[in-house]
C-alpha positions, -999 to +999 in steps of 0.1 A: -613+451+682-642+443+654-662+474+643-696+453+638-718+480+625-718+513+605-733+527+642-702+515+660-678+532+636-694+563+638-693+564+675-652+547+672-647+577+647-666+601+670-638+592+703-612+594+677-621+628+663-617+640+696-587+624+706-571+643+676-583+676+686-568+670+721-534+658+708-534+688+680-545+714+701-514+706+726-493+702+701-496+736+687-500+755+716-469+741+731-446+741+706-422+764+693-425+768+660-389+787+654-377+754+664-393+737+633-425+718+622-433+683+645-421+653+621-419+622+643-420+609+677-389+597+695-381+587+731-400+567+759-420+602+767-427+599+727-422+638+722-422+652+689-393+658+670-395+690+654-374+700+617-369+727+596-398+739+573-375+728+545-382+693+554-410+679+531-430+669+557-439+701+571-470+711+555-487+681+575-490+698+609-509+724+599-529+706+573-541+685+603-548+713+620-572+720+595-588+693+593-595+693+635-608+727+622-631+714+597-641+688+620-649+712+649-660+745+640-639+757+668-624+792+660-594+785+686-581+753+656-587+783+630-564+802+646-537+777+652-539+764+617-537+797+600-506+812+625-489+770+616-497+778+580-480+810+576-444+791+586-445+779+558-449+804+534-410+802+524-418+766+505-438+792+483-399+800+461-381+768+461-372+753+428-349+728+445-376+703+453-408+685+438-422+681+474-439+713+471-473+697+470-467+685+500-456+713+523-484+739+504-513+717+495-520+702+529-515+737+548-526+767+521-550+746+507-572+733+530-566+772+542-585+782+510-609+757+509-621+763+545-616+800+543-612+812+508-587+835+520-569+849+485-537+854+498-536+812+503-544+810+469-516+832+458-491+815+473-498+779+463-496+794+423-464+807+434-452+773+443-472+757+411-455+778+393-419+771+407-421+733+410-432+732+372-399+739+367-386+709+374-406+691+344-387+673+318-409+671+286-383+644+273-392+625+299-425+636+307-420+639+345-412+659+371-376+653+382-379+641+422-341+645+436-309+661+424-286+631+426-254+647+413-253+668+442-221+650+459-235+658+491-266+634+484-265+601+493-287+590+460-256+605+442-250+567+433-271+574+405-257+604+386-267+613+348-297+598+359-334+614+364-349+597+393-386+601+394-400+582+428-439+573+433-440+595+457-446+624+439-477+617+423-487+628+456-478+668+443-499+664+416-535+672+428-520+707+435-510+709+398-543+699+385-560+722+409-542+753+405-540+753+366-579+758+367-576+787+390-580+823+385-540+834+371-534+799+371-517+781+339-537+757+318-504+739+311-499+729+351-528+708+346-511+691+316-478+688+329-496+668+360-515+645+329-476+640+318-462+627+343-494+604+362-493+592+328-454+583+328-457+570+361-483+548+352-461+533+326-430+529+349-441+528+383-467+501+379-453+467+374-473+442+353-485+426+386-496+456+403-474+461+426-455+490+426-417+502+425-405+535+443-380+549+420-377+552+383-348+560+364-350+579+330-319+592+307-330+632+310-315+637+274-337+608+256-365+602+280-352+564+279-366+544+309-334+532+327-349+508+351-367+507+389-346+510+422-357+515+455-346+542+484-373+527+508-384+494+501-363+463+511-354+457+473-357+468+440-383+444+437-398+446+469-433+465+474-429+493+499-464+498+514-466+534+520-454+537+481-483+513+472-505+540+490-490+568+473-499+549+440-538+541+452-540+579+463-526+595+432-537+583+405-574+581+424-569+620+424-557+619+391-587+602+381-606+628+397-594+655+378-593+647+345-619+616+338-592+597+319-606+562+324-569+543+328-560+566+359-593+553+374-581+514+361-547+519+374-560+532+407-581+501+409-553+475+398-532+491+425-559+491+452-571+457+446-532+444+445-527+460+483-558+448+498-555+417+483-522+411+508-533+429+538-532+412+573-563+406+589-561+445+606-560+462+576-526+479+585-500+460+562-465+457+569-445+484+559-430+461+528-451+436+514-420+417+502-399+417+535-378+393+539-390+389+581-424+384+574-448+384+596-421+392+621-418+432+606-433+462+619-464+475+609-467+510+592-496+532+600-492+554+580-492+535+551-525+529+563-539+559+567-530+575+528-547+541+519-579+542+540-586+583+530-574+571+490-604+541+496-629+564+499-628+585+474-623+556+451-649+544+461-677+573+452-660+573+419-653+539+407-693+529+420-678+502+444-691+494+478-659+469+483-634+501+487-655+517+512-656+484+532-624+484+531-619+523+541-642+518+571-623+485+579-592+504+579-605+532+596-620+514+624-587+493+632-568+527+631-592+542+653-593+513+682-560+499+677-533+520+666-543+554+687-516+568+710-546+568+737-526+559+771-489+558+761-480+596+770-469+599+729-475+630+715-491+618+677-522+603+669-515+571+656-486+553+668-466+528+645-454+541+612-425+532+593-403+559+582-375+544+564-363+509+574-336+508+553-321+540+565-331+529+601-345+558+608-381+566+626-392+529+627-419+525+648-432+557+659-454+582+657-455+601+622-468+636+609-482+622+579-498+594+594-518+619+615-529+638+589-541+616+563-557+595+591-574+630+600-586+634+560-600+599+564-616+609+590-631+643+572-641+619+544-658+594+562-680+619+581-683+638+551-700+603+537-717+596+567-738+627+569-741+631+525-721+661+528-693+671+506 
């Protein structure tokens, strides 16, 4: 369905605004949250699957719920949001993981932002501080997985320090939290480090981009790119391409360095460039079934939220054309809207390879589709 005019996006994003607050509000009033944070939809009644707050994914939920706050003004989304947030408090200690970002950013910061409650900010140092401890100055990253755990399945690359493109995504937090009161200066350039690394290793000379590098963690040497998600080492793994447009757009925004704000614009231009005529791409560029592959919303969704804010600061119209584009499609073509599934968006790719949650519903995809959502309206009406 073609969104002709800005008018006819803003009424799309209106219904769709308030299709999310109907599915959040459900969601979080009917769920149990001992049994975990809602990660996926599975099954023909499309219910959500719930996992442990350990899983990296669970800061989304009530990030979204947030956002349904910031969107609303309705006290009753407050409420959820904050008693969603505090579950996942424990994240706050764990030194095991780089995915800290993600579980505290999402849920303790938009916390702070809409509420400025000190006790958010406390916790997402804490976990500044923590994840920081994962950073190899050799290699000038933060170290994404412990491969020589035997238990891992990644294992298969021991001695090595895998650094995957998704965690560029942690690094806003970092830049945000070194400027803050008891904050460290040094969080802000140990983010710097490793956007800059990943810039170098992530980013082939074409644009498109890999989702795991390999480094020696004694020498800093660059071992090579694999892939965990994509159909091949070579392929292009669409969500990962998003990640890339995403971070080092926030990147940009933070520090002004003016090849975050190229690379952010080489990697945006290289994804739209290869999009179908939807604006949802396939959840590999490179896979081998094309066009015969499923579609990944959410994928999507970090790409339409990245496109706008790299739109306001590279001074280009194009990437909010393409933002609203995306946007609209999302909004009339990928809702849940009379399928009985509990997300917002349905069809996102969680990991082909591992054929696992292909073609469902997706935490993330809600919640960045929500952000694009808050950014959009945020444009629409010149607020900020």
């Amino acid at each position: 369905m073609p969104i002709a005019s800005s008018t006819a996006l803003d009424s799309v994003a209106s219904r769709a605004i308030r299709y999310a607050e109907t599915k959040l509000a459900a969601a979080a009033d009917s769920l149990d949250m001992s049994k975990g944070f809602p990660r996926h939809t599975v099954g023909r009644d499309g219910a959500w699957v719930q996992m442990p707050v350990t899983q990296w994914t669970s800061g989304f939920f009530p990030g979204a719920l947030w956002y349904a706050y910031e969107l609303s003004g309705d006290p009753a989304f407050r409420a959820r949001a904050e008693r969603w947030t505090a579950g996942v408090e424990s994240a706050k200690t764990r030194t095991n993981t780089h995915d800290i970002g993600f579980l505290l950013f999402p849920s303790f910061g938009n916390g702070y932002r809409l509420t400025g409650n000190p006790h958010y900010r406390d916790v997402i140092l804490e976990g500044t501080r923590n994840v920081t401890t994962r950073f190899n100055p050799t290699v000038g990253a933060i170290k994404s997985w412990d491969v020589d755990n035997p238990s891992d399945p990644r294992s298969a690359w021991p001695g090595r320090y895998p650094v995957i493109i998704d965690n560029l995504m942690n690094l806003e937090m970092l830049f945000w939290a070194g400027k803050q009161p008891g904050g460290d200066p040094r969080w802000a350039d140990i983010a710097t480090r490793h956007a800059e690394t990943s810039m170098r290793a992530h980013v082939r000379d074409d644009a498109s981009t890999a989702h795991v590098t390999l480094f020696d963690p004694r020498t800093g040497k660059f071992l090579g790119r694999v892939t965990w998600q994509g159909d091949a080492d070579t392929s292009a793994w669409a969500r990962g391409q998003a990640w890339a447009i995403y971070g080092f757009t926030a990147s940009y925004r933070a520090t002004r360095k003016p090849e975050f704000l190229a690379t952010a614009r080489r990697v945006a231009d290289w994804y739209l460039a290869r999009l179908p005529d939807d604006y949802v791409p396939y959840w590999d560029f490179r896979a081998p079934g094309l066009p015969n592959e499923e579609r990944d919303a959410s994928a999507a969704a970090v790409a339409c939220s990245a496109l706008f804010e790299l739109a306001d600061l590279a001074h280009e119209p194009r990437y909010r054309a393409a933002a609203e584009k995306t946007l609209g499609s999302l909004a009339t073509r990928y809702l849940t809207a009379g399928t009985g599934n509990a997300a917002i968006l349905a069809h996102s790719v969680g990991s082909k390879p591992g054929k696992s949650e292909v073609d469902v519903g997706m935490i993330y995809a809600d919640y960045y589709f929500l952000e694009a959502l808050v950014r959009y309206e945020r444009s629409r009406t010149g607020g900020r």
